[in-house]
Every structure is written in C-alpha cells, then in structure tokens.
VOBA-911589 format. One record per atom (N, C-alpha, C): residue number from 1; residue in one letter; atom name; x, y, z. Coordinates in Angstrom, 1 decimal. Example, Ala and Ser with C-alpha at 12.3 -4.5 7.8 and 13.67 -1.06 7.14 Angstrom:
+---------+--------+------+--------+--------+--------+
| tordren | padren | lomi |     c1 |     c2 |     c3 |
+---------+--------+------+--------+--------+--------+
|       1 |      A |    N |   13.2 |   -5.7 |    7.8 |
|       1 |      A |   CA |   12.3 |   -4.5 |    7.8 |
|       1 |      A |    C |   13.2 |   -3.3 |    7.8 |
|       2 |      S |    N |   12.8 |   -2.2 |    7.1 |
|       2 |      S |   CA |   13.7 |   -1.1 |    7.1 |
|       2 |      S |    C |   12.9 |    0.0 |    7.9 |
+---------+--------+------+--------+--------+--------+
END
This chain:
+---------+--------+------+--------+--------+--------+
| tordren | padren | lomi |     c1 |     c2 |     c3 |
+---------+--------+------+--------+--------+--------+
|       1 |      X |    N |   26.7 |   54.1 |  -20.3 |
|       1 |      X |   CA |   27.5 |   52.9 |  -20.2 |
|       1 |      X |    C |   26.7 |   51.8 |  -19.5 |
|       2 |      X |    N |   25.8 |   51.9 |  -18.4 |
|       2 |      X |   CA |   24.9 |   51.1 |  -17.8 |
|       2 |      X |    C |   23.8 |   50.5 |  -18.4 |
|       3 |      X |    N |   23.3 |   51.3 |  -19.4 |
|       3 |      X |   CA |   22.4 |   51.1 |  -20.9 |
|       3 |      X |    C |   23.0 |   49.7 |  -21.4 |
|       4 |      X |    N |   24.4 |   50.1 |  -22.0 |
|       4 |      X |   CA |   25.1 |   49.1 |  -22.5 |
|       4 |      X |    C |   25.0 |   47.7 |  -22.0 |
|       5 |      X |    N |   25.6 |   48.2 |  -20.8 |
|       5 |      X |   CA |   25.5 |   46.9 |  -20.2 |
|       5 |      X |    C |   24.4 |   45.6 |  -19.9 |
|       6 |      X |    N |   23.7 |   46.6 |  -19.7 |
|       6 |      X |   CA |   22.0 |   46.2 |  -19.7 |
|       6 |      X |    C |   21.9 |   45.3 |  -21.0 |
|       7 |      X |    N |   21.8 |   46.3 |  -21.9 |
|       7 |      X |   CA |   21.5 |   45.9 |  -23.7 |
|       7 |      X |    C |   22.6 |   44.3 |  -24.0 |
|       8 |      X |    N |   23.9 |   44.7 |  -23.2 |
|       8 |      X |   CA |   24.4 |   43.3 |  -23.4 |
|       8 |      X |    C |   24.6 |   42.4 |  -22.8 |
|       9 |      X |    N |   24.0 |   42.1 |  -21.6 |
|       9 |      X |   CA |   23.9 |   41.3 |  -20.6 |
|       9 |      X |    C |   22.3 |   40.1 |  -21.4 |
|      10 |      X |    N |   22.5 |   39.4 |  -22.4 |
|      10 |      X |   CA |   21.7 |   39.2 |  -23.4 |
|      10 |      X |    C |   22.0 |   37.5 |  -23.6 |
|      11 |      X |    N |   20.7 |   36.5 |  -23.6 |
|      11 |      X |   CA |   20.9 |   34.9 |  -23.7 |
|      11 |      X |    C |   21.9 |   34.9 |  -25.0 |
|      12 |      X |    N |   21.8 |   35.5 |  -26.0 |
|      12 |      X |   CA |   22.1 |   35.0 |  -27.1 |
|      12 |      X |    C |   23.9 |   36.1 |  -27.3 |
|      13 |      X |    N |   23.7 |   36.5 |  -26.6 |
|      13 |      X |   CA |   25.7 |   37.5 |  -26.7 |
|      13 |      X |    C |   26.3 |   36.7 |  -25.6 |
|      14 |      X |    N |   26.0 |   37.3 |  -24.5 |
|      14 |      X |   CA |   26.9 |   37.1 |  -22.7 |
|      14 |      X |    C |   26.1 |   37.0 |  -22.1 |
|      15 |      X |    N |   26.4 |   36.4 |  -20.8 |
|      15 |      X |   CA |   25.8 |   36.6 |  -19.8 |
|      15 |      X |    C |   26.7 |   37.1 |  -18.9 |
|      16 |      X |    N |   26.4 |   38.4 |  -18.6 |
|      16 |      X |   CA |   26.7 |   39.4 |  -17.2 |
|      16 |      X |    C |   26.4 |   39.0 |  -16.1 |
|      17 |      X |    N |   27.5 |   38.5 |  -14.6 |
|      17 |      X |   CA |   27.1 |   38.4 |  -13.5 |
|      17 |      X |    C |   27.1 |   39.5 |  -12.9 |
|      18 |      X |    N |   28.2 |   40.3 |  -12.8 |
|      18 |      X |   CA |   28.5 |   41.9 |  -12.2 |
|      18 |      X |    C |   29.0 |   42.7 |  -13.0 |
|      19 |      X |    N |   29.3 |   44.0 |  -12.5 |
|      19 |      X |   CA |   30.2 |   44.6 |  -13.1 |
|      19 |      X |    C |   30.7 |   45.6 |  -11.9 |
|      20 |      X |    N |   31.3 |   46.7 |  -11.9 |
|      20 |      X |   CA |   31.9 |   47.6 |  -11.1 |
|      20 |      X |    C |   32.1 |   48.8 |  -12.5 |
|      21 |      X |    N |   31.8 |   49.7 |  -12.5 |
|      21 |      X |   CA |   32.1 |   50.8 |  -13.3 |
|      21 |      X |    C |   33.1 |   51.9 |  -12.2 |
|      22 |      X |    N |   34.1 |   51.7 |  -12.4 |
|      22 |      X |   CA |   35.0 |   52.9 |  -11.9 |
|      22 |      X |    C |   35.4 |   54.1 |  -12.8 |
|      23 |      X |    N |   35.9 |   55.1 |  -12.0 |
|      23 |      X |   CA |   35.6 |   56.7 |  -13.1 |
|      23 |      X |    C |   37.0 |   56.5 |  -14.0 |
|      24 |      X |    N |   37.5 |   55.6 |  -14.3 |
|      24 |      X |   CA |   39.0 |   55.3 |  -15.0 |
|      24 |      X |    C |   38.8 |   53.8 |  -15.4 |
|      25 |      X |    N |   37.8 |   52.6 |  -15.1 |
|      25 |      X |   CA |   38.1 |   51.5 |  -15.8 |
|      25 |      X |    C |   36.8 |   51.0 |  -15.4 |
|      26 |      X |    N |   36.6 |   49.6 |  -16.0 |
|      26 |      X |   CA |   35.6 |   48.8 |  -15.7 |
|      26 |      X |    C |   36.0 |   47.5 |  -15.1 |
|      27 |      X |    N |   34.8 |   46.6 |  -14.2 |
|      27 |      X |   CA |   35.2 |   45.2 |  -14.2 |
|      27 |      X |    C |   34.1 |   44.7 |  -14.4 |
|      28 |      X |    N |   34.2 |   43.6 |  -14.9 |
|      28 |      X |   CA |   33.2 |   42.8 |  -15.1 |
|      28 |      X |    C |   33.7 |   40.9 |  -15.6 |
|      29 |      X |    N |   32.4 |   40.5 |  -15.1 |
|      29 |      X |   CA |   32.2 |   39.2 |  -15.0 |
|      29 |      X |    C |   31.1 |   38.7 |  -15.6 |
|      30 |      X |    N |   32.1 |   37.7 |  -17.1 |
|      30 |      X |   CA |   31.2 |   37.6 |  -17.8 |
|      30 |      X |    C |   31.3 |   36.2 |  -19.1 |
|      31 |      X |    N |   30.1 |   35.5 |  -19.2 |
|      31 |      X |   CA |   30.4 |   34.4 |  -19.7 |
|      31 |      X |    C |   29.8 |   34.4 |  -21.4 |
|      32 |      X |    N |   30.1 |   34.3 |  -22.1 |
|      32 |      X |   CA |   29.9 |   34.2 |  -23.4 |
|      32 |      X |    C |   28.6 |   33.0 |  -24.0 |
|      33 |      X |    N |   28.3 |   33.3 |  -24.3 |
|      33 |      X |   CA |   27.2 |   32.6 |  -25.0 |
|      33 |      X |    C |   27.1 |   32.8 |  -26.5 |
|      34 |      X |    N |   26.1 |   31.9 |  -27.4 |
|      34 |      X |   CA |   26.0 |   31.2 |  -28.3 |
|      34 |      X |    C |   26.8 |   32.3 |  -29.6 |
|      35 |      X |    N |   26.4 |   33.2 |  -29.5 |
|      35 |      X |   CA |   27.1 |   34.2 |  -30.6 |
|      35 |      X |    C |   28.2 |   34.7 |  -30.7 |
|      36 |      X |    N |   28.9 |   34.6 |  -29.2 |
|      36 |      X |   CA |   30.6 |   34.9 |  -29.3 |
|      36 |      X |    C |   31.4 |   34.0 |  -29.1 |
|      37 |      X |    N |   30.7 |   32.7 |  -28.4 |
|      37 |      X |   CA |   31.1 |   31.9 |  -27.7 |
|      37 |      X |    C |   32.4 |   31.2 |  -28.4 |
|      38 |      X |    N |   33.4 |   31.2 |  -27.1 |
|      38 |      X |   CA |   35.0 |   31.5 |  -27.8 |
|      38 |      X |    C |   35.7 |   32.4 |  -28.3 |
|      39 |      X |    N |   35.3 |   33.7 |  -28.5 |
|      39 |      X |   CA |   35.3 |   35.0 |  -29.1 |
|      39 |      X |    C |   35.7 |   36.0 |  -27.9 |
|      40 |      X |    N |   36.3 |   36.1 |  -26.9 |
|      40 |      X |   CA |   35.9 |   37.3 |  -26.1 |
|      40 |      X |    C |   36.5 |   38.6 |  -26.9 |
|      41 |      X |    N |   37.5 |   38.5 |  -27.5 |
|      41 |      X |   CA |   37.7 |   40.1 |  -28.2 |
|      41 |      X |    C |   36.9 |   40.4 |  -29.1 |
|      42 |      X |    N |   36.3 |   39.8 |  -29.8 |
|      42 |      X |   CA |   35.0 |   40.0 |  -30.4 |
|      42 |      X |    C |   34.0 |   40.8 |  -30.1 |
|      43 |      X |    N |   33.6 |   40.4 |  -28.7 |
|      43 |      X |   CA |   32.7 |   40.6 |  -27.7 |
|      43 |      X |    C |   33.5 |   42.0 |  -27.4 |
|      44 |      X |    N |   34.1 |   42.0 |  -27.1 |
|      44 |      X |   CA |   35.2 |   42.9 |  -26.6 |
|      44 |      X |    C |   34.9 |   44.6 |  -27.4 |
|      45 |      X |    N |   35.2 |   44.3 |  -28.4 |
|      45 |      X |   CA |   35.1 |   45.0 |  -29.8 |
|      45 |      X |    C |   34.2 |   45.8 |  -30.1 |
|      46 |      X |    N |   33.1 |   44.9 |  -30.0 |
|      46 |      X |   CA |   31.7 |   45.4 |  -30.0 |
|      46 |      X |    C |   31.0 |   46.2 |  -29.1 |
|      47 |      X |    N |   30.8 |   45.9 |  -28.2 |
|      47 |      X |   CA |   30.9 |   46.6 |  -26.7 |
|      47 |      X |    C |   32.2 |   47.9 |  -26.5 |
|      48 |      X |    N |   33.3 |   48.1 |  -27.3 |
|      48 |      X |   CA |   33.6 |   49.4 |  -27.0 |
|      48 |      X |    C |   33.3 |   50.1 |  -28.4 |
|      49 |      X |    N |   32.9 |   49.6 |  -29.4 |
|      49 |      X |   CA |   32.5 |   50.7 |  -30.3 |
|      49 |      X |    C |   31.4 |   50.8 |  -30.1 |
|      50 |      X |    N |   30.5 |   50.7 |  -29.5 |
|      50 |      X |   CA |   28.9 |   50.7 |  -29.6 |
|      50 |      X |    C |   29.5 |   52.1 |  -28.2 |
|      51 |      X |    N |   29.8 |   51.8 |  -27.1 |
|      51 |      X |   CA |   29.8 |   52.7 |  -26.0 |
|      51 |      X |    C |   30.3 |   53.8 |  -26.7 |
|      52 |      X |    N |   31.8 |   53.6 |  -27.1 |
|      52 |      X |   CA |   32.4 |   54.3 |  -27.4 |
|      52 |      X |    C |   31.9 |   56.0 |  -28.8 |
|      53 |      X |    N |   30.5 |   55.2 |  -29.4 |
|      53 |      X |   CA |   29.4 |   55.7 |  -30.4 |
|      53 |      X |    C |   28.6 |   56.4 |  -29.1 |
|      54 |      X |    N |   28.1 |   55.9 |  -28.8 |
|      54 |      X |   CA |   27.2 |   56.5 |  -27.3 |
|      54 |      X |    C |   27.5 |   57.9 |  -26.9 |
|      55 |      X |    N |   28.6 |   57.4 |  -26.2 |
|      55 |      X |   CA |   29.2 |   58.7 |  -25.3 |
|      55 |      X |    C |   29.8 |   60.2 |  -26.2 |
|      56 |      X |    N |   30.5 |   59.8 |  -27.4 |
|      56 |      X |   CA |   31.0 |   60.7 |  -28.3 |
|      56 |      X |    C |   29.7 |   61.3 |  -28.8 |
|      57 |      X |    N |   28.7 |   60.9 |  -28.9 |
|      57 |      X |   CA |   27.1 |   61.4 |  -29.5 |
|      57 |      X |    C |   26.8 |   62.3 |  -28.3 |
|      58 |      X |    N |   26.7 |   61.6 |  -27.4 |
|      58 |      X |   CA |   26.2 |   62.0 |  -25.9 |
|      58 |      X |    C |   26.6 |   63.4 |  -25.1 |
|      59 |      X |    N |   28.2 |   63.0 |  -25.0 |
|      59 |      X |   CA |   28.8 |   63.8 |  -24.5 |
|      59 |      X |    C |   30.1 |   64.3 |  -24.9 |
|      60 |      X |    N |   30.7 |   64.0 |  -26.4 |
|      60 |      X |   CA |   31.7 |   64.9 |  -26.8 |
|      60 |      X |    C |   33.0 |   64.2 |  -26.7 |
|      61 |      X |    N |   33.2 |   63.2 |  -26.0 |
|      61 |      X |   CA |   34.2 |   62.4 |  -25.4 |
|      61 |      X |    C |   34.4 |   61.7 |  -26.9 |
|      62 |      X |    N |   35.7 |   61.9 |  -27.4 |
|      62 |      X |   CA |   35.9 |   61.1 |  -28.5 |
|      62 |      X |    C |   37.3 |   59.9 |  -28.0 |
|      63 |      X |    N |   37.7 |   59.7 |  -27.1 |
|      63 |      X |   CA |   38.4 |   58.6 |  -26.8 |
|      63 |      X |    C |   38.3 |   57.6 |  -25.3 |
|      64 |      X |    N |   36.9 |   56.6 |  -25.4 |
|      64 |      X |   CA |   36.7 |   56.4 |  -24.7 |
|      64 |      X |    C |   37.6 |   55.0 |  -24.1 |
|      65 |      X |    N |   38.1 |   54.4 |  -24.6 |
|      65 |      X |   CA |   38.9 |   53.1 |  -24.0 |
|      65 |      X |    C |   40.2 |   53.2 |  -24.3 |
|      66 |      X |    N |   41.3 |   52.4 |  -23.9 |
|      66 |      X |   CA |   42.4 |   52.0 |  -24.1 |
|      66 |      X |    C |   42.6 |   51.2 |  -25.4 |
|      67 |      X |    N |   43.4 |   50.8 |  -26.0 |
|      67 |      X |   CA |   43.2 |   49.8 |  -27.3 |
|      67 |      X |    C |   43.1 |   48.2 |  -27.0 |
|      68 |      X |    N |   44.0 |   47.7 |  -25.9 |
|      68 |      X |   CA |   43.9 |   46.3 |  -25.7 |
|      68 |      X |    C |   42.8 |   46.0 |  -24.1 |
|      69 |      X |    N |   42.5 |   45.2 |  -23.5 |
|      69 |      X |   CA |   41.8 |   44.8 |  -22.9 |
|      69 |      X |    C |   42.2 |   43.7 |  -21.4 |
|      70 |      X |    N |   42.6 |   43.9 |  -20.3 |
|      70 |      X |   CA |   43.2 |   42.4 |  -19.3 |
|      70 |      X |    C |   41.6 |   41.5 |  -19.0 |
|      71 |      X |    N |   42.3 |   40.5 |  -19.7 |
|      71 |      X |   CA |   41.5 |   38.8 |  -19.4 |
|      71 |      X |    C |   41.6 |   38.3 |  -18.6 |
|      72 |      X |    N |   40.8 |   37.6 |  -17.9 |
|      72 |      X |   CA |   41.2 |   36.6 |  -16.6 |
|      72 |      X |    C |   39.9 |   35.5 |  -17.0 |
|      73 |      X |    N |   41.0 |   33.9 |  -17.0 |
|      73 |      X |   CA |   39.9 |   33.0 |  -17.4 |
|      73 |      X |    C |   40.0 |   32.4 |  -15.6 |
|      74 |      X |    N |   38.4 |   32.2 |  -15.3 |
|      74 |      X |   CA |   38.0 |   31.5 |  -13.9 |
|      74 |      X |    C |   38.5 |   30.0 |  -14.3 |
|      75 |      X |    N |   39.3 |   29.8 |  -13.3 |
|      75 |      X |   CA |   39.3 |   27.9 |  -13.6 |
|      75 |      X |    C |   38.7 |   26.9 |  -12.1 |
|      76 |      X |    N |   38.4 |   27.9 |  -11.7 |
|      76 |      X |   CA |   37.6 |   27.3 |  -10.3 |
|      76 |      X |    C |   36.8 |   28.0 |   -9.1 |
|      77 |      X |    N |   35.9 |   27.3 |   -8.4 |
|      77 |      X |   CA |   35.2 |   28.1 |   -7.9 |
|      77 |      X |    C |   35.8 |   29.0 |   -6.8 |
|      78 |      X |    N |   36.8 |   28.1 |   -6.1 |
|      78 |      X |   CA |   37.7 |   28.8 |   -5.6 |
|      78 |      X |    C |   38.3 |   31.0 |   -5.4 |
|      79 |      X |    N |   38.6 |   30.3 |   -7.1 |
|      79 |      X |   CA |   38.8 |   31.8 |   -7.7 |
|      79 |      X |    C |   38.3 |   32.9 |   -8.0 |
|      80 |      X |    N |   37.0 |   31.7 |   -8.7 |
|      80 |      X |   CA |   35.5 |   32.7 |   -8.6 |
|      80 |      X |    C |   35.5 |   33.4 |   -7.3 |
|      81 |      X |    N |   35.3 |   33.4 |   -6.6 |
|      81 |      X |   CA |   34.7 |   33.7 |   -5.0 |
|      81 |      X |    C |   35.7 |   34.9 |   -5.0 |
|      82 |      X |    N |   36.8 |   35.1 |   -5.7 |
|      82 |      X |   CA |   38.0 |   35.5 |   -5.2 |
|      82 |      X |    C |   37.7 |   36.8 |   -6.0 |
|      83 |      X |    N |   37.0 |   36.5 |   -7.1 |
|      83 |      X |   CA |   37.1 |   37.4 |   -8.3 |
|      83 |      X |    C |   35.8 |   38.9 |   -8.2 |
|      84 |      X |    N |   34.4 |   37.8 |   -7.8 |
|      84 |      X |   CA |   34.2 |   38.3 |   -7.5 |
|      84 |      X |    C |   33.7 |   39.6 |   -6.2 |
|      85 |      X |    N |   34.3 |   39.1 |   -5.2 |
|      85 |      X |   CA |   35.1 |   39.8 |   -4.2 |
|      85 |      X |    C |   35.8 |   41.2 |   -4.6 |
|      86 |      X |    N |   36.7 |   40.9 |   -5.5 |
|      86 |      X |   CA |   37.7 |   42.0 |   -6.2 |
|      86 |      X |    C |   36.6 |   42.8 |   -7.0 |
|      87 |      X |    N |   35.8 |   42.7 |   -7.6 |
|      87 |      X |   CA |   34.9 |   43.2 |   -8.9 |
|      87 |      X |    C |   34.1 |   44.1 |   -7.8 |
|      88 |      X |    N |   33.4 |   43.6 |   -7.1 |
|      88 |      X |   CA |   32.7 |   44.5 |   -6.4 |
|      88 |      X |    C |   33.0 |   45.3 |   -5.0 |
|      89 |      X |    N |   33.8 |   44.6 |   -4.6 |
|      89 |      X |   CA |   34.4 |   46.1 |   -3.7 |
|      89 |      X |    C |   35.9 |   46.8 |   -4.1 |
|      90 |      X |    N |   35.8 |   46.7 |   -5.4 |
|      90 |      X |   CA |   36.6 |   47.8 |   -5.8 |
|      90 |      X |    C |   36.3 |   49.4 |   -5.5 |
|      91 |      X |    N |   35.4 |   49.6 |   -5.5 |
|      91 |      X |   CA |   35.2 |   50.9 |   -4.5 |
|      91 |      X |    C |   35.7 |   51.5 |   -3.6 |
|      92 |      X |    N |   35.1 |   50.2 |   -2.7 |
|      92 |      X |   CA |   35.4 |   50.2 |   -1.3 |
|      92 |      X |    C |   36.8 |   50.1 |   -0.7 |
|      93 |      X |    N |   38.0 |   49.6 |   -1.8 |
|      93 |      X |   CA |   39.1 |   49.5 |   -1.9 |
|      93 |      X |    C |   40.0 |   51.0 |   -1.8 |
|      94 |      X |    N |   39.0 |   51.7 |   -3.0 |
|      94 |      X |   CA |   39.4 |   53.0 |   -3.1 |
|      94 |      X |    C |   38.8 |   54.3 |   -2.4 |
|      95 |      X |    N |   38.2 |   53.3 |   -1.6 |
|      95 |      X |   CA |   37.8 |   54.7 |   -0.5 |
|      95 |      X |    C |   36.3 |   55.4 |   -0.9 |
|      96 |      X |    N |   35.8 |   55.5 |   -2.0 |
|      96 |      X |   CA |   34.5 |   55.6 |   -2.5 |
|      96 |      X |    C |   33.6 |   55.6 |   -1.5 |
|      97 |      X |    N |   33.4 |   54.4 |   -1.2 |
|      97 |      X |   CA |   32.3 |   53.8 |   -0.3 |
|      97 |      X |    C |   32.8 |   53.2 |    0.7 |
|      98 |      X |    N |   31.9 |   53.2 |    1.4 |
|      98 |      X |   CA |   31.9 |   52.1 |    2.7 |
|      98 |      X |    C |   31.5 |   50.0 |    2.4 |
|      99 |      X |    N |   30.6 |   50.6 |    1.8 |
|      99 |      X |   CA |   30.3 |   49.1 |    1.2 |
|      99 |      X |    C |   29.8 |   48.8 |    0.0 |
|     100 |      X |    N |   30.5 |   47.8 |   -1.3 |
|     100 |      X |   CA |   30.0 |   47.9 |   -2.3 |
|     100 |      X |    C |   28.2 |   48.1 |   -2.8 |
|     101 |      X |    N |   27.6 |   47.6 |   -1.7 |
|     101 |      X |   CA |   26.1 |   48.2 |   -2.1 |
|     101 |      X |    C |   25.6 |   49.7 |   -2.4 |
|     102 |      X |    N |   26.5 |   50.6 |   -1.8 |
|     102 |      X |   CA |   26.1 |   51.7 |   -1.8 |
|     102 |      X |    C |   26.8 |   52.3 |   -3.1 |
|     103 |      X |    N |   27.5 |   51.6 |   -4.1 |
|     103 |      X |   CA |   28.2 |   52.6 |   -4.9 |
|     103 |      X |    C |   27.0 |   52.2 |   -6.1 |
|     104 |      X |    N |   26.6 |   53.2 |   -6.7 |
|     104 |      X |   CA |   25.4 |   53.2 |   -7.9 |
|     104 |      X |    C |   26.1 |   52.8 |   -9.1 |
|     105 |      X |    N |   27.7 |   52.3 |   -9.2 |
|     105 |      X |   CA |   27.5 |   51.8 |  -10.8 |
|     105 |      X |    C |   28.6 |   50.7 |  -11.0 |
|     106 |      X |    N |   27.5 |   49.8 |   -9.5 |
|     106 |      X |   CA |   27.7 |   48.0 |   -9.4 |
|     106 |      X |    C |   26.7 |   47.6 |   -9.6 |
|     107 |      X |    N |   26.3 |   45.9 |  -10.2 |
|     107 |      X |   CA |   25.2 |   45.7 |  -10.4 |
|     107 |      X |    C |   26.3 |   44.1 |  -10.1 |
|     108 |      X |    N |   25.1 |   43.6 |   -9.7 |
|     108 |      X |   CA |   24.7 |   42.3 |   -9.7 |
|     108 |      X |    C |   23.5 |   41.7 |  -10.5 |
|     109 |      X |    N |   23.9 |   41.2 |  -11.6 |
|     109 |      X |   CA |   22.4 |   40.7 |  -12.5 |
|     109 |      X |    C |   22.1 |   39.5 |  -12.1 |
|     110 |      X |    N |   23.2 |   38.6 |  -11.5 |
|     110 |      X |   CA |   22.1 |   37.3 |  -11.4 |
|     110 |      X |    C |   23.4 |   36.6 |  -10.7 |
|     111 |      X |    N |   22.9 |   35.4 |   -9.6 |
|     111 |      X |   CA |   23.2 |   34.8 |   -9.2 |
|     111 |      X |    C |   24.3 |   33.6 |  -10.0 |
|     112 |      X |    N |   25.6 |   33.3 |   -9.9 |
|     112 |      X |   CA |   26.6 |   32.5 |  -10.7 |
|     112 |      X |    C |   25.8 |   31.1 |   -9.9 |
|     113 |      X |    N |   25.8 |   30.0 |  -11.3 |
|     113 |      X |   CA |   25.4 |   28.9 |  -11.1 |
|     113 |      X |    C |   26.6 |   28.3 |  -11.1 |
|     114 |      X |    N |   26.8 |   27.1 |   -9.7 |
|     114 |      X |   CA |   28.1 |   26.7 |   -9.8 |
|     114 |      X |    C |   27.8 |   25.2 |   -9.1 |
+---------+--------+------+--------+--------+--------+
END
C-alpha cells in the first residue's frame, strides 16, 4: 500500500502531502494534478484497483476497499491546519501511539505551499 502511494504521489497524477494508513481505513491529503485534474473519483478508481491488484496477488485478500469513498474539499487555510492535524494523529487518537511520528504508516511527503 505504501509502494502505492509512493508510485502515486507523482507531478503528472497528484500530489500527496500526507497520509495516515490505519488497519481499517486511510487518510490522505491530496491535490490533483494535470491528468486527473477535476477528476478525484477517477483518481480514486485507479488507486484502489491497482492496490486492490497488489494485495490479492500478494496476500490473498480479495476485498480490499469499500465501494464509495468520503471527500473533503479544503476551502481555507484555516481548515487546512485543521485537516491536517486530523490526518496525522489519527493514531494517536486511537491510542496506537504516543505521537504521530512514531506510527510507521504516516508520511509526510512535502511541505503544503500556502
């Protein structure tokens, strides 16, 4: 799944700021670029059949996602700050960790230009 993310954190798909991988969902924060751009189910689509190919190869799991997807569009920086707060210590919410640094399947790829 972190492959994935890797592989699509890409100029020409999205740009990935974070994500949070929890053992029941994902979050992430992420802006679309030239090939989806305005598209997020698209985006969406692609990214769970490609995992969803992955892991069934990998490890046997033949039903890896839910069918629909919750969206959240940022309308300010405000929110931002707020969002990403939520995204990364979701862990730490659930008791996991102490501090989102320490949980291995958060990533921060790059600093939000705002």
């Amino acid at each position: 799944m972190q492959r994935e993310l890797e592989f699509r954190n890409n100029v020409d798909t999205a740009a990935i700021y974070c994500y949070t991988l929890m053992p029941n969902h994902l979050h992430m924060i992420v802006s679309l670029q030239k090939a989806y751009e305005g598209n997020l189910p698209k985006w969406v689509s692609a990214f769970k059949s490609f995992t969803s190919k992955t892991v069934k190869k990998e490890f046997g799991i033949e039903r890896l996602w839910q069918t629909n997807f919750y969206e959240h569009v940022v309308r300010n920086d405000e929110s931002l700050d707020e969002i990403i707060d939520y995204v990364l210590n979701n862990p730490v919410r659930k008791g996991i960790v102490g501090r989102w640094e320490e949980y291995p399947y958060s990533r921060v790829f790059r600093e939000l230009i705002r």
